[in-house]
C-alpha positions in Angstrom: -56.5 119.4 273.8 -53.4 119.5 275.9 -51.7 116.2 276.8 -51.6 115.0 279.9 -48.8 115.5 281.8 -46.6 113.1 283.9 -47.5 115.0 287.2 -51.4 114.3 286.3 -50.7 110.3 285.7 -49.0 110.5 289.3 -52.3 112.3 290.8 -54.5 109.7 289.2 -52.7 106.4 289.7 -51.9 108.2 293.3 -48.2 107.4 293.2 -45.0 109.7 293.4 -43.9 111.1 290.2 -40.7 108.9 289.9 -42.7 106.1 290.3 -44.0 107.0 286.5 -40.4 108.1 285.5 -39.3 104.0 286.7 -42.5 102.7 285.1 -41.0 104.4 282.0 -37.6 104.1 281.9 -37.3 100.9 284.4 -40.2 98.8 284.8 -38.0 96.0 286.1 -37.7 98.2 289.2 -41.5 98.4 290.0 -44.0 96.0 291.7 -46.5 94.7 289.6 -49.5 95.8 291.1 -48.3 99.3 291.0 -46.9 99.0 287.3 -50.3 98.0 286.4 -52.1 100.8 288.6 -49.5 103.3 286.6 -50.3 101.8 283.2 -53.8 101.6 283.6 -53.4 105.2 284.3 -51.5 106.1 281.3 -54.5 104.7 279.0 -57.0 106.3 280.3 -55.1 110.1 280.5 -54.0 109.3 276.9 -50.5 109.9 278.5 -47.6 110.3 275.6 -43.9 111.0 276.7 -42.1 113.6 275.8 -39.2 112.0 274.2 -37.9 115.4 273.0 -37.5 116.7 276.6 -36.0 113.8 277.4 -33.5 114.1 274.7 -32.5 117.0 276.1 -31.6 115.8 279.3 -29.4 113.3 278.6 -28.0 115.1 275.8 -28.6 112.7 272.8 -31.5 111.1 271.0 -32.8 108.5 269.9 -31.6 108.3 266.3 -29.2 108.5 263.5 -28.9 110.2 260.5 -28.7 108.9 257.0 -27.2 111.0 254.0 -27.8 109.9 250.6 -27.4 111.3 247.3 -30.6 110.2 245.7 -33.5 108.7 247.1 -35.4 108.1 244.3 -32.4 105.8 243.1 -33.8 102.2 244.6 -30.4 101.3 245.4 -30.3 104.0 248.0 -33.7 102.6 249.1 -32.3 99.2 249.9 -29.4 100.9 251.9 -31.7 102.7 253.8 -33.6 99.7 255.2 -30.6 97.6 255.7 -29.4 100.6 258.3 -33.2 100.4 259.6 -33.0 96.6 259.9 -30.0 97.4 262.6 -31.8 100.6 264.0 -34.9 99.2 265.2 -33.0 96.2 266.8 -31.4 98.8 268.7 -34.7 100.9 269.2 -33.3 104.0 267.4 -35.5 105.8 264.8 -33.4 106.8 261.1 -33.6 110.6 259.7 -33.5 110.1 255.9 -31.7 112.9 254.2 -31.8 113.5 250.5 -28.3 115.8 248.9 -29.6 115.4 245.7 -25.5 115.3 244.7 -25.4 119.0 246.0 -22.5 119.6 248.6 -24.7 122.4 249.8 -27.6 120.4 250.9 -25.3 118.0 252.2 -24.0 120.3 254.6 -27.2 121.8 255.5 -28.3 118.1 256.5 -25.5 118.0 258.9 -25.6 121.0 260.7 -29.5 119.8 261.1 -29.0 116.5 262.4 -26.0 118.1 264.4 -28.7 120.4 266.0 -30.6 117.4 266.9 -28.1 115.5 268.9 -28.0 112.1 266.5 -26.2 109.4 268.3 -24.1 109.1 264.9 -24.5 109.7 261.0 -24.0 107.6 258.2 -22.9 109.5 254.4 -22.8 108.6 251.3 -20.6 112.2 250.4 -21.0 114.3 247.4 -17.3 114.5 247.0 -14.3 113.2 249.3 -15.3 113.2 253.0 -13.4 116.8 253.8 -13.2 118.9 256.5 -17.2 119.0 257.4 -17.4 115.8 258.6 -14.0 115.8 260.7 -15.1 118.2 262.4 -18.4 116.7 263.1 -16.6 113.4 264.6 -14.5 116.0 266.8 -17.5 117.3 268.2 -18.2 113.6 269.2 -20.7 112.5 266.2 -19.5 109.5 265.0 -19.7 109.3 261.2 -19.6 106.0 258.5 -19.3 106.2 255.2 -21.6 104.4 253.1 -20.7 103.1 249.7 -17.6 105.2 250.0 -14.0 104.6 251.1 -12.3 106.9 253.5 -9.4 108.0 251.7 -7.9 109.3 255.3 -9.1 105.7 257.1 -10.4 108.5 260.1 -13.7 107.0 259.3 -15.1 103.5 259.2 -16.5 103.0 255.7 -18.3 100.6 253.8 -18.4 99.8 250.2 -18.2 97.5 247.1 -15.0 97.5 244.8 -16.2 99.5 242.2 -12.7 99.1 239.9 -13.2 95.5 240.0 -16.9 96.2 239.3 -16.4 98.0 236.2 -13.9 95.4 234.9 -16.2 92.4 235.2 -19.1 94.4 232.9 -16.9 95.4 230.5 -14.5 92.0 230.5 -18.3 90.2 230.0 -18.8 92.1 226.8 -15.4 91.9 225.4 -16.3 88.5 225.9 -19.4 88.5 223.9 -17.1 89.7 220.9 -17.9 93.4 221.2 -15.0 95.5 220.2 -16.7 99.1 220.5 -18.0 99.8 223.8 -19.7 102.6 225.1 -19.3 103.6 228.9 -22.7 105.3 229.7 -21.3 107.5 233.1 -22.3 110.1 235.6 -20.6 112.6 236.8 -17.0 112.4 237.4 -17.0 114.3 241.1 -18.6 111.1 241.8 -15.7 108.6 242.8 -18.4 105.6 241.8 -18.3 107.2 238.6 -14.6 107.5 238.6 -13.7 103.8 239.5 -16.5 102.3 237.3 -14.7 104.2 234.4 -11.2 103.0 236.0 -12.6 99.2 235.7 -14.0 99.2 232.3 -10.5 100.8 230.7 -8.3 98.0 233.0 -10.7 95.4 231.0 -10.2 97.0 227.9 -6.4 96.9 228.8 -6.2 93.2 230.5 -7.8 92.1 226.8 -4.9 93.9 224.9 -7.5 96.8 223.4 -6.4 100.1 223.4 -8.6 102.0 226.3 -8.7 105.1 224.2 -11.2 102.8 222.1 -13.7 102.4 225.4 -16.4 105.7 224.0 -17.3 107.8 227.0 -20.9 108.7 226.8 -21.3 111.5 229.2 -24.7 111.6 231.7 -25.0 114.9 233.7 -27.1 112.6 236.5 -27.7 109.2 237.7 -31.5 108.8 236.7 -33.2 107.2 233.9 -33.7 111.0 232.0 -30.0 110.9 232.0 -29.8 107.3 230.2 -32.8 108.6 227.6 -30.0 111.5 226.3 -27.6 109.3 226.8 -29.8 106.7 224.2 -30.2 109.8 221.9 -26.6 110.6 221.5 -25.8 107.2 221.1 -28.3 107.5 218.0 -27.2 110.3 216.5 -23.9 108.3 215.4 -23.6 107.0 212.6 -24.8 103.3 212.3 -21.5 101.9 211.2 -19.5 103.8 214.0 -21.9 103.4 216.8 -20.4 101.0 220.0 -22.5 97.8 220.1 -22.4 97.4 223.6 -22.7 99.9 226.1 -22.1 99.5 229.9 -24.0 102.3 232.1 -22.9 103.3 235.5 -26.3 102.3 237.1 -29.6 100.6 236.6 -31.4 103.9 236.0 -29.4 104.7 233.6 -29.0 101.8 231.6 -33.0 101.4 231.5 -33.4 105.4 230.1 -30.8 103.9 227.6 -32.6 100.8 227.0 -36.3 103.0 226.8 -34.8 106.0 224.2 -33.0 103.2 221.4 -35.8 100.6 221.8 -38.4 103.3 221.3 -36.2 104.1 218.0 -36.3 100.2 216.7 -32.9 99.4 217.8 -32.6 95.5 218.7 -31.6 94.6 222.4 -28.7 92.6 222.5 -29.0 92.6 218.5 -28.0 95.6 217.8 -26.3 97.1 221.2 -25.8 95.2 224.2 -26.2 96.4 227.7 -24.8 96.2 230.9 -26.2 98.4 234.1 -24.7 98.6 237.6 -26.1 97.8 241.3 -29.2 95.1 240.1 -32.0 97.3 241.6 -35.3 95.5 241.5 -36.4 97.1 237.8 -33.5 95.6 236.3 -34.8 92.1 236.3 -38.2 93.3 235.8 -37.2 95.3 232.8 -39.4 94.4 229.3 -36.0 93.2 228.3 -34.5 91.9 231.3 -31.1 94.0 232.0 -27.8 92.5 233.2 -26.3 94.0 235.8 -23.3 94.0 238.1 -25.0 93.3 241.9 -24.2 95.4 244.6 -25.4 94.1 248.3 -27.1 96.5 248.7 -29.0 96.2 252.2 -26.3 94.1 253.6 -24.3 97.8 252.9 -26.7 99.3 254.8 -26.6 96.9 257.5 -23.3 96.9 258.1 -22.8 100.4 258.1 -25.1 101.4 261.2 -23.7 98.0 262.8 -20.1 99.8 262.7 -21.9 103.3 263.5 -23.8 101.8 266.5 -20.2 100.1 267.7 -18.2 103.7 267.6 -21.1 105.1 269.8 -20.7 102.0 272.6 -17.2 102.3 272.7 -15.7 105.7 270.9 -12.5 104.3 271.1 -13.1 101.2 268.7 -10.8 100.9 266.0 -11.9 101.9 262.4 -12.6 99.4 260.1 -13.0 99.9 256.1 -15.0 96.8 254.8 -15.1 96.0 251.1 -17.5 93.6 249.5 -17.4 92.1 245.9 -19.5 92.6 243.4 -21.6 90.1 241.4 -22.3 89.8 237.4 -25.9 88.9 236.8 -26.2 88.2 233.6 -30.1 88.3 231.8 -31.5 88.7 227.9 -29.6 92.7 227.4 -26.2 91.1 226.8 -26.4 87.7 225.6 -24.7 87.1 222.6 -27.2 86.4 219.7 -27.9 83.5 217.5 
């Protein structure tokens, strides 16, 4: 069946055809007795706009774009409806993209929501935000950076301090008396990775401990499979030389960690302690309750499409790089025992 057309809703209410454009786009403009006739009109053709024809006339739509790296990780799933919270109050609809941490994909996904005229895009990047997306802004798409800094300050960016981040986990087990400590990262292309790493070795340092003794447990990804072989290295040490606390770049993979040495009889906090990063829903929820360093996660999100949504009103705004502070929750995986 083919919709009905705006022509046909003019026939049938008997009105002009830009008296169902204004009934559309400005219903402040018509009386109410023909607003009515026109809407009654609407109903019974089954009338649906063309939003996409419109789009095309005045040359943007009605959305944004949002680029993460994994959106199976929950944390990127909090972002994501923090930037919706601000979307919808501004009646603009959010395309989800997923990079999977593949600079490929990631460009694809721009040159796609290039092609569809987003009013702006918001990025978590793969690597450093590069040439791709400079010349996206100078094509007039604004661009944020989410959980990111911009290194060049040509973006407005939005993050938590990851350095400081780092140093609070590890400071927290150093704390507990642990003197071998395992970092559990991802990879290093990854500047989350990179300052998480930087944070835990300016701990190690700020406690007089050599950094060189902070073990570096490498983790191809940033899932819970990652954590498991992460877990099974860590097992394959011997007992005596094994870290007894280990503090893992993210949630997911300080719960594969948790999953692969449990299932093996080790004793959480007894024998290792654990510390995850960005307190995702799971962590709390975990059998054994993980500690984690809290990331604000929707506010991110939030505040990214509100500096996005700013640069579209007024292009010439000034760029702002906003930092928040992360948060040690601490729960049953790093408490010191009895």
């Amino acid at each position: 069946m083919v919709p009905a057309s705006i022509k046909e809703v003019a026939a049938h209410a008997g009105v002009s055809i830009s008296t169902v454009s204004n009934v559309l786009n400005r219903p402040e403009m018509v009386a109410k007795a023909t607003l009515e006739k026109v809407r009654a009109a609407i109903a019974e053709l089954g009338f649906v706009r063309n939003e996409s024809a419109r789009q095309l006339r005045v040359g943007r739509s009605r959305t944004i774009g949002l680029v993460v790296l994994d959106v199976a990780n929950p944390f990127f799933t909090d972002v994501a409806r923090g930037v919706e919270d601000e979307a919808s109050r501004a009646s603009l609809a959010v395309i989800l993209c997923n990079t999977d941490d593949r600079e490929r994909r990631e460009n694809h996904y721009l040159d796609l929501l290039e092609e569809h005229r987003v009013q702006g895009v918001l990025i978590t990047p793969v690597a450093s935000e590069g040439s791709r997306l400079a010349g996206l802004q100078s094509r007039g798409t604004p661009v944020v950076l989410v959980d990111s800094t911009s290194a060049s300050l040509a973006q407005c960016s939005v993050a938590v301090d990851d350095v400081l981040g780092g140093e609070i986990a590890v400071s927290h087990l150093l704390a507990a008396g642990h003197n071998r400590i395992a970092y559990i990262g991802g990879p290093r292309s990854l500047h989350q990775v990179a300052d998480r790493h930087s944070g835990a070795v300016r701990a190690m340092v700020r406690d007089g401990r050599n950094p060189e003794d902070l073990a570096v447990v490498r983790a191809d990804s940033l899932d819970v499979a990652s954590g498991r072989r992460a877990g099974a290295e860590w097992l394959s040490l011997p007992p005596r030389g094994r870290p007894t606390a280990a503090f893992a770049v993210n949630d997911l993979v300080a719960l594969g960690f948790l999953q692969e040495v449990t299932r093996n009889g080790i004793r959480i906090p007894g024998d290792v302690a654990v510390v995850g990063y960005d307190d995702i829903e799971f962590a709390a929820a975990a059998a054994i309750p993980l500690t984690s360093v809290r990331q604000p996660r929707r506010q991110l999100g939030r505040t990214a499409a509100r500096l996005l949504l700013e640069e579209v009103a007024d292009p010439a705004h000034h760029h702002r790089q906003v930092i928040f502070e992360p948060e040690l929750i601490i729960r049953q995986s790093s408490q010191p025992v009895e």
